[in-house]
N, CA, C and O atoms as a printed pandas DataFrame, in Angstrom:
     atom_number atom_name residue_name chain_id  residue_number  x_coord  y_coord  z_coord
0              1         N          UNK        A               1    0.841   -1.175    0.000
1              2        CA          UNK        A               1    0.000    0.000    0.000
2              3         C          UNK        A               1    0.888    1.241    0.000
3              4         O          UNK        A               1    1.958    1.410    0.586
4              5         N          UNK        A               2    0.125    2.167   -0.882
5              6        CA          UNK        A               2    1.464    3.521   -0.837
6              7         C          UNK        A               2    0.802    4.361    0.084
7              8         O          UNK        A               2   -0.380    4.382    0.430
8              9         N          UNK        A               3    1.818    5.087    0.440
9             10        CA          UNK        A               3    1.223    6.802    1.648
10            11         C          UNK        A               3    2.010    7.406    0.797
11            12         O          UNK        A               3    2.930    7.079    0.047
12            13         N          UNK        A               4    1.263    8.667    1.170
13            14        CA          UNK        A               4    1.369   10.010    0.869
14            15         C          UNK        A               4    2.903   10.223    1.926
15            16         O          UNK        A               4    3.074    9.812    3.074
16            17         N          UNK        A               5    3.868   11.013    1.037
17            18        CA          UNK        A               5    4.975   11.402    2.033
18            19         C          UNK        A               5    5.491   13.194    1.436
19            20         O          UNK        A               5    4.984   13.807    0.496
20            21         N          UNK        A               6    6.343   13.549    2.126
21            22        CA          UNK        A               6    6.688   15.066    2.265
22            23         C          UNK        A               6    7.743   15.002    1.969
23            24         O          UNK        A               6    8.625   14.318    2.488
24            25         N          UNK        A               7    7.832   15.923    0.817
25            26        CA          UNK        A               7    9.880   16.082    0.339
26            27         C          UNK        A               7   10.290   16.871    1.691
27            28         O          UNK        A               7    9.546   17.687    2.236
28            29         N          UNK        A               8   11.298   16.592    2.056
29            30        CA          UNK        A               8   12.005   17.561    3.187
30            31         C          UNK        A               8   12.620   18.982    2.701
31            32         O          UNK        A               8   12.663   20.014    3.371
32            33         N          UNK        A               9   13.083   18.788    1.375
33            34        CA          UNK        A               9   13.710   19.988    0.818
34            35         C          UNK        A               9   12.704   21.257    0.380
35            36         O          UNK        A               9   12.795   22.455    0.650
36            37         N          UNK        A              10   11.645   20.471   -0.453
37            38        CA          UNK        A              10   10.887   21.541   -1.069
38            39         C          UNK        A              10    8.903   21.593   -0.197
39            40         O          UNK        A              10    7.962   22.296   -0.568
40            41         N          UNK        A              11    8.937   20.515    1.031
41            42        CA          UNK        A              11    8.179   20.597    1.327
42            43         C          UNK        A              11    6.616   20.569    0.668
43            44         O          UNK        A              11    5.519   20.966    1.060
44            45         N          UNK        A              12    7.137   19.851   -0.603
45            46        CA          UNK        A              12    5.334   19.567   -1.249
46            47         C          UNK        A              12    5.649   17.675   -0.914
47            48         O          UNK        A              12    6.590   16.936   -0.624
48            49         N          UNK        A              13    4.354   17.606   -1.157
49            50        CA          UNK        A              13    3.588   16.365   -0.849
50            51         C          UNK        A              13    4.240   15.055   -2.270
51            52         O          UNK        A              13    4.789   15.513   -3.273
52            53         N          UNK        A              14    4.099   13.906   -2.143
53            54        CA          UNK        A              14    4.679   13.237   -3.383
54            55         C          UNK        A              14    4.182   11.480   -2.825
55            56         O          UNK        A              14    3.810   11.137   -1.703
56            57         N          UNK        A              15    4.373   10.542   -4.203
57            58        CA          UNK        A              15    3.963    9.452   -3.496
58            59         C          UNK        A              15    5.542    9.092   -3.954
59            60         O          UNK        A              15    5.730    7.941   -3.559
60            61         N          UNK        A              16    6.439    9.458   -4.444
61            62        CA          UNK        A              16    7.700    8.775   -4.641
62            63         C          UNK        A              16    9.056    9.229   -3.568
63            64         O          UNK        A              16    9.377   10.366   -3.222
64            65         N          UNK        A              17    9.652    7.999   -3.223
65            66        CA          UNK        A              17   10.820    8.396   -1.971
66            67         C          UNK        A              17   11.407    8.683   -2.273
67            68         O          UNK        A              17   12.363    8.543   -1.511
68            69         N          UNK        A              18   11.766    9.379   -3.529
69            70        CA          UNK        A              18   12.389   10.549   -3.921
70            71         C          UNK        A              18   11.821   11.757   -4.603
71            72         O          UNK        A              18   11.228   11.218   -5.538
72            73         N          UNK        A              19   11.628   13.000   -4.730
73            74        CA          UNK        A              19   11.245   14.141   -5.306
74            75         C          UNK        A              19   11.864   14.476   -6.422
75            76         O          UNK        A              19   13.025   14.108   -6.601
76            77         N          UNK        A              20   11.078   15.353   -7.512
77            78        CA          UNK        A              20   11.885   15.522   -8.423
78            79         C          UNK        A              20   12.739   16.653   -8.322
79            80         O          UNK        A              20   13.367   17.066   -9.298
80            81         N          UNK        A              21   12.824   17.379   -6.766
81            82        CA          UNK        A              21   13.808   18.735   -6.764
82            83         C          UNK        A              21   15.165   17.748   -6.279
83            84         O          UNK        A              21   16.220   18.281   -5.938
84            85         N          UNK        A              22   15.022   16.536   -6.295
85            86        CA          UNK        A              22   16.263   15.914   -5.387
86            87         C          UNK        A              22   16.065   16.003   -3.730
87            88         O          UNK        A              22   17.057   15.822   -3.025
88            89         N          UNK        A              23   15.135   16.204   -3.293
89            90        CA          UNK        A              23   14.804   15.912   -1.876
90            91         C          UNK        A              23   14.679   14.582   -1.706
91            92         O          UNK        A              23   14.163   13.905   -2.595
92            93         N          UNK        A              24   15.072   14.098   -0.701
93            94        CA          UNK        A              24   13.768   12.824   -0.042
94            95         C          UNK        A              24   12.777   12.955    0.719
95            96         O          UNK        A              24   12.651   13.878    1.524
96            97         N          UNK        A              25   11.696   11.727    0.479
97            98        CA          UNK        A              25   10.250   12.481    0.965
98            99         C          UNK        A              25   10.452   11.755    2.220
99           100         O          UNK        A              25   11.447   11.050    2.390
100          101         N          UNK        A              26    9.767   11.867    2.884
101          102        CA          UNK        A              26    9.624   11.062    4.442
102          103         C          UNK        A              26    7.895   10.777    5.036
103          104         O          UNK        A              26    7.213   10.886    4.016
104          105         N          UNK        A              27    7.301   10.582    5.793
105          106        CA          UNK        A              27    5.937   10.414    6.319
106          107         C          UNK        A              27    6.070   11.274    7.068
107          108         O          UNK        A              27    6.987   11.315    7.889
108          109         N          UNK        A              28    4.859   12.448    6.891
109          110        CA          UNK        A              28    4.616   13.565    7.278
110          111         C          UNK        A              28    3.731   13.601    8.619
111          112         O          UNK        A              28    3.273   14.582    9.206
112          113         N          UNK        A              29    3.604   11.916    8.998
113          114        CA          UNK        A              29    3.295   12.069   10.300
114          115         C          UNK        A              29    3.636   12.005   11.757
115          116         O          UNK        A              29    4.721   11.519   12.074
116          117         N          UNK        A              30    2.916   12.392   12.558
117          118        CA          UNK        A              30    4.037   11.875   13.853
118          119         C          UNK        A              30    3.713   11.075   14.679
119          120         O          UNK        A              30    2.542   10.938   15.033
120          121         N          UNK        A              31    4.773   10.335   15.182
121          122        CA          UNK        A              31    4.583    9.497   15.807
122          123         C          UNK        A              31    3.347    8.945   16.815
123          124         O          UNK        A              31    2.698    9.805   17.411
124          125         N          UNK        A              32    3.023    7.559   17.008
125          126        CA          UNK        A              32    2.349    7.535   17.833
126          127         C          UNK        A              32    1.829    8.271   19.333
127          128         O          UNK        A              32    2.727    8.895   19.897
128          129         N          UNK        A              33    0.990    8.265   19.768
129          130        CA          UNK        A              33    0.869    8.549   21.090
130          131         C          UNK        A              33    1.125    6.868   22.115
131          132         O          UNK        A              33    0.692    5.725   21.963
132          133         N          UNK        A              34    2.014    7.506   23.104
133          134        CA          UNK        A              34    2.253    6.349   23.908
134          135         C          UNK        A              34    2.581    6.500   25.380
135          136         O          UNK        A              34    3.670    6.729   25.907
136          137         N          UNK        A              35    1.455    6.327   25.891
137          138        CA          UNK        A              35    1.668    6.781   27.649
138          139         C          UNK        A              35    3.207    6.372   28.531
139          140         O          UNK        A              35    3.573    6.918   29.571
140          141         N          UNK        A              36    4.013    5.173   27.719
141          142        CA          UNK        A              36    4.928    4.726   28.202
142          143         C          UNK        A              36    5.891    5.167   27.408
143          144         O          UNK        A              36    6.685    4.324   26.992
144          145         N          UNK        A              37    6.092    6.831   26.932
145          146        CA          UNK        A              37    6.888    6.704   25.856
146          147         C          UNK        A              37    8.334    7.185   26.816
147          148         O          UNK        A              37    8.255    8.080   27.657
148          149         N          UNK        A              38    9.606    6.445   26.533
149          150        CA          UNK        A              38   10.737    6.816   26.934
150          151         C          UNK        A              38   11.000    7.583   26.857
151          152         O          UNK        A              38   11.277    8.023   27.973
152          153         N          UNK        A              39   11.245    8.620   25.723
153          154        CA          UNK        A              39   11.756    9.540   25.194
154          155         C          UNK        A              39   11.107   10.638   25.064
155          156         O          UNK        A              39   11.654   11.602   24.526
156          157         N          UNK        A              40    9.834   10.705   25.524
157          158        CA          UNK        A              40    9.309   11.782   25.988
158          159         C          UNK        A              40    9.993   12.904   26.616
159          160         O          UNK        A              40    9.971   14.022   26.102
160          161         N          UNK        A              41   10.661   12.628   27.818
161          162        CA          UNK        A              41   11.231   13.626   28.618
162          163         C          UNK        A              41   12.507   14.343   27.679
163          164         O          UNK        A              41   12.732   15.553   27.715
164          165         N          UNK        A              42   13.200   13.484   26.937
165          166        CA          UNK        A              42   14.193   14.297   26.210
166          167         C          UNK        A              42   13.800   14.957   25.023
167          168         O          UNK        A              42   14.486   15.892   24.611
168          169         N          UNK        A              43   12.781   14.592   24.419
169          170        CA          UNK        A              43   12.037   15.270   23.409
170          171         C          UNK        A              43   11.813   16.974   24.221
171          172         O          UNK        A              43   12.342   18.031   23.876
172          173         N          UNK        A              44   11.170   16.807   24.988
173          174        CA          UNK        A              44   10.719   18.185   25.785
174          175         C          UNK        A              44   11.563   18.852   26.405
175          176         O          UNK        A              44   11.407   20.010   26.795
176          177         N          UNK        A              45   12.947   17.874   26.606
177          178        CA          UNK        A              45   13.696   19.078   27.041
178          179         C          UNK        A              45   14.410   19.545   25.891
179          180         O          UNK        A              45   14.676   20.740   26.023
180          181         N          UNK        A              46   14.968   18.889   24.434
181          182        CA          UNK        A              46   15.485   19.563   23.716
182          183         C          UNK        A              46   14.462   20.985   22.959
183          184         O          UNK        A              46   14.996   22.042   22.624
184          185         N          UNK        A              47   12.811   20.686   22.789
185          186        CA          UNK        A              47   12.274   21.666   22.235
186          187         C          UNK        A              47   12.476   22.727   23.850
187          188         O          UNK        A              47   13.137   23.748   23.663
188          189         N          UNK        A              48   12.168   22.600   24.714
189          190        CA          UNK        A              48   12.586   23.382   25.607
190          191         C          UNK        A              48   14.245   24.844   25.669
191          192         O          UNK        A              48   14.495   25.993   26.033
192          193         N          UNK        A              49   14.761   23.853   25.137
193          194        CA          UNK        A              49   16.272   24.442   24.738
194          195         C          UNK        A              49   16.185   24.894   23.873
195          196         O          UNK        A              49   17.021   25.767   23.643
196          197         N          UNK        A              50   15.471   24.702   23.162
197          198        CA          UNK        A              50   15.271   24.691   21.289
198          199         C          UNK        A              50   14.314   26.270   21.838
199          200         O          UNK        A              50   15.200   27.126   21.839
200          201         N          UNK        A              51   13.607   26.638   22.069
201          202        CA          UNK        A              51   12.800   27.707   22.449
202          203         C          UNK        A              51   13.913   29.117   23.372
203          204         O          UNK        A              51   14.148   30.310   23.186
204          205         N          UNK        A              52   14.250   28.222   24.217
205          206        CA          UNK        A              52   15.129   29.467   24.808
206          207         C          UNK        A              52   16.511   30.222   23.776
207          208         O          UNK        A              52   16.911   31.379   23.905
208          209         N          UNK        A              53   16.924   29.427   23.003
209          210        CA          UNK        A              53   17.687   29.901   22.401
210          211         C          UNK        A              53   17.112   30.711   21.129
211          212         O          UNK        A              53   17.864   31.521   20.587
212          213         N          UNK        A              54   16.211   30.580   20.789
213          214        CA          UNK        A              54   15.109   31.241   20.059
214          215         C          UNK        A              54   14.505   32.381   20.886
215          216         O          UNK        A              54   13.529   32.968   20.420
216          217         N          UNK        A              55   14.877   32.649   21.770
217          218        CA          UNK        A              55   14.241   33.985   22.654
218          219         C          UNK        A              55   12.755   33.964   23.016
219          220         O          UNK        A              55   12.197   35.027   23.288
220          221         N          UNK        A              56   12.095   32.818   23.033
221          222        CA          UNK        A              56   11.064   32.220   22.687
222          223         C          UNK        A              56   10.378   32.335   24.438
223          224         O          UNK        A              56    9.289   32.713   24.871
224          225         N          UNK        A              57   11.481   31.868   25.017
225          226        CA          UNK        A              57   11.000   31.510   26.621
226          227         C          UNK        A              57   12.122   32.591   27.343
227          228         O          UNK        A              57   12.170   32.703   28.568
């Protein structure tokens, strides 16, 4: 079965894992939700960091 995926470079939509600008596409979705997720906490602290250095917070 094919999905729909997202060039990373040019950001349009494509069904091929490669684009014709020379991007690769990837699945434009995100990850599950998962009450036991490990990596939760480091996810939130890098957008956390990711914000302050952005003047954000």
């Amino acid at each position: 079965m094919k999905r729909i995926l997202k060039c990373q470079k040019c950001h349009q939509y494509t069904m091929q894992e490669t684009h014709s600008c020379g991007g690769t596409a990837i699945t434009p979705k995100p990850a599950k939700f998962n009450l036991e997720d490990k990596y939760g906490r480091l996810r939130r602290k890098a957008k956390e960091d990711e914000w302050k250095k952005a003047g954000l917070i």
